[in-house]
C-alpha positions, 0 to 999 in steps of 0.5 A: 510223800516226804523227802527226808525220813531221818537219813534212812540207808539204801544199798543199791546192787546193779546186776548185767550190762553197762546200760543197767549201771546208768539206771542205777546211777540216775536212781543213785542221784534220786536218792542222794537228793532226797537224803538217803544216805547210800552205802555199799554194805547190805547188812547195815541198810535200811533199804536194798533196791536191786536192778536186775538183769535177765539177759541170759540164763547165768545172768538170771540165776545171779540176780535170783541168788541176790534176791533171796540172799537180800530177802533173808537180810530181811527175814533176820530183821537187819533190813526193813524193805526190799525192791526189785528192778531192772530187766528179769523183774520187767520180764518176769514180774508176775512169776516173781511175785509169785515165787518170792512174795517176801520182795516188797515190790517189783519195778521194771526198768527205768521205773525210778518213780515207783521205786522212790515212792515205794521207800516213801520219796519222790521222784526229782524232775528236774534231777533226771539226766543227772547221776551220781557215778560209780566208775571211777570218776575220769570214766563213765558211760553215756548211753545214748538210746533205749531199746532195739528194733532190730529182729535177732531171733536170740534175743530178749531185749526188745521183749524187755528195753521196748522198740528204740527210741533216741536221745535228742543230740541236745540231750546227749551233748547235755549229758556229756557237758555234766559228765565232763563237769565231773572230771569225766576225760573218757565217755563210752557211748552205749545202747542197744544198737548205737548205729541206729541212733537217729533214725527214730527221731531224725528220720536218718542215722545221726550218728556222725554228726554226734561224734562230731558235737561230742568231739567239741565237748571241752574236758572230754579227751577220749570218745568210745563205741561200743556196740555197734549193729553190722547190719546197714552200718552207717559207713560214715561214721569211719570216716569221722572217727579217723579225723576226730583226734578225740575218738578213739581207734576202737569200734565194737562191732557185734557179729555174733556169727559168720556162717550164712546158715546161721546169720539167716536163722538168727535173723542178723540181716547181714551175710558172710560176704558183707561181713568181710566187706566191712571189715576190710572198710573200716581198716582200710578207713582207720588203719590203726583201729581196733576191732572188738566182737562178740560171738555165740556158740552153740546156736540150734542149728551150728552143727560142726561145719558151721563152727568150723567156719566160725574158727576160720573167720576167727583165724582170717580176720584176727581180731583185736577182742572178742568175746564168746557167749553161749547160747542162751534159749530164751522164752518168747524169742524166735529162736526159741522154737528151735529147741536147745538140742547142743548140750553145755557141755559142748557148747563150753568146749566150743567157746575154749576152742575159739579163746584159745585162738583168740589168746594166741592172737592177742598175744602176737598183736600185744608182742608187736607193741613192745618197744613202742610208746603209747598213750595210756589213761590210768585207772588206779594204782596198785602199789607204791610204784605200779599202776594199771591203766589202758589204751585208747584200744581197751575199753574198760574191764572188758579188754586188755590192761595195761602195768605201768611202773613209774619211778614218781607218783602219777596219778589215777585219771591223767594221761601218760606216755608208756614205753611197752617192754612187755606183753602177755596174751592179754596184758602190757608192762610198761614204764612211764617216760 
């Protein structure tokens, strides 16, 4: 093995979720330390390591079209080496190799050893916990666990990521002091299920007492959840989030579906009843919050009395976020059995029914923020005089932006006060104060 092989240079194309990206950013770190030199342009690399994604059928297709399109860069001669990771590749590693022989190795998930010395480098103990980040510097993400153990009867995850194993608090608050070293203001923890972090290690969910040691982190301003499981919430949490001036108002909570029928058949181990119970908790808890979702249509057994009730949760609840899937059969799943009897088609129209009522919401909730004045990160700036940033109740690139004009120069990463005097269905305009 050597560390230095003339500054060789490496593209690395992350592919899929948030979770995805911290691989690749320790990955990136690696190479950094052995002296690769790491560009965004394929064509010029010496190296292409791709992470894949091999969540649903569109993200699989979107990694297979990288693969080939880096196995012809190699097939021209401007590219030396091809590797492939991440998530389709621990899936389907064997099929891959038979499909596409030309890639020259494939690695799953988190196998950053394998990968180093496949390119002829070694792999950084010490460095492991370090990443070089890609987002925009006063932002990253921190993921806090690795894998799920909860049984959705959809879902391929477990069958990729493994059972959940946490962080230890050590660990995660480490990460976050390296994080906030680097001028990150926000971090938005991520995993699988971040309700279940603990539980594992602790024999307990440890959550709050997280959020309260991250709250403590000097440099770090706003905390975000993301993905939070609905089924054995740890209630008490809100109560941390409402008190810790730090964490943000904002929770995502995954609820996929509301009809019973279906909660029972995706194995979500929640009901109809509980859902509501919880949604009215965590408002009555955090009465500025906001509350983003995500929903699937199209499931096997959602005939149209079980989307009609899907649409009235949508209409009763009025969500701050949300987000629609379709329904993606996936091999080895439990639901898998059940067929995919609901044709694209419908499953499409179904999804632009529910945004459609969701844009209406969105836009009567961002109305009623005219005139106000918030406190907004920004994110970049987009001419002379115009930058975009957000609320404490927009994550990044998933939720709503927000414009903001300002007579002087302000700067990408600060926090501002915004005076709201416009909003669209998923934008605000605003002027610095």
């Amino acid at each position: 093995m050597h560390t230095k092989n003339g500054h060789k240079k490496v593209n690395l194309v992350s592919l899929g979720c948030s979770k995805n990206l911290v691989d690749s950013e320790i990955l990136l770190r690696q190479f950094q330390a052995n002296g690769l030199e790491i560009i965004e342009n394929s064509k010029k690399a010496d190296y292409i390591v791709i992470n894949t994604c091999g969540f649903i059928n569109d993200a699989k297709d979107e990694s297979i079209r990288a693969i080939l399109e880096a196995i012809d860069l190699k097939k021209s001669g401007k590219v030396k080496k091809v590797v492939v990771m991440g998530c389709l590749s621990e899936r389907y590693k064997t099929e891959l190799a038979e499909e596409i022989p030309e890639v020259d190795a494939y690695f799953g998930v988190t196998d950053y050893r394998g990968v180093l010395n496949e390119l002829g480098y070694d792999l950084k103990k010490e460095l492991l916990g370090e990443r070089l980040i890609t987002t925009p510097k006063h932002f990253a993400y921190l993921k806090i666990s690795e894998g799920c153990d909860n049984p959705c009867s959809f879902c391929a995850i477990p069958l990729i990521r493994g059972k959940h194993v946490s962080k230890s608090i050590e660990e995660v608050i480490n990460e976050a002091n390296f994080l906030a070293s680097n001028g990150a203001k926000e971090i938005i923890l991520i995993a699988q299920d971040l309700t279940y972090y603990g539980l594992d290690t602790y024999g307990r969910r440890e959550l709050a007492n997280l959020l309260r040691k991250l709250a403590r982190v000097d440099g770090i301003e706003w905390i975000r959840l993301l993905y939070a499981f609905p089924a054995k919430f740890p209630e008490e949490i809100l109560d941390v989030i409402a008190e810790e001036e730090k964490i943000c108002k904002y929770i995502d909570i995954p609820f996929q579906h509301i009809s019973d029928k279906i909660l029972k058949s995706m194995q979500r181990g929640v009901s109809k009843r509980r859902t509501y119970e919880l949604i009215d908790l965590i408002r009555k808890k955090i009465p500025q919050v906001a509350i983003r979702t995500t929903l699937i249509v199209g499931y096997p057994e959602e005939t149209e009395t079980e989307f009609q009730e899907l649409i009235d949760f949508v209409n009763d609840v009025q969500f701050d976020r949300l987000g629609v899937f379709t329904y993606s059969q996936e091999e080895n799943t439990k639901a898998f059995e059940l067929g995919d009897p609901i044709p694209q088609s419908e499953k499409e129209a179904r999804k632009n029914h529910i945004l459609s009522i969701q844009r209406e919401i969105s836009y009567q909730k961002n109305q009623e923020k005219v005139g106000k004045i918030l406190k907004v990160i920004i994110d970049e700036q987009i001419d002379k005089k115009t930058y975009i940033g957000r609320t404490e109740w927009d994550a990044p690139e998933v939720d709503n932006s927000v414009y903001v004009n300002s007579e002087y120069e302000i700067e990408p990463g600060n926090f501002y006060k915004v005076e709201i005097d416009d909003a669209l269905e998923f934008d605000l305009a605003g002027s610095v104060i």
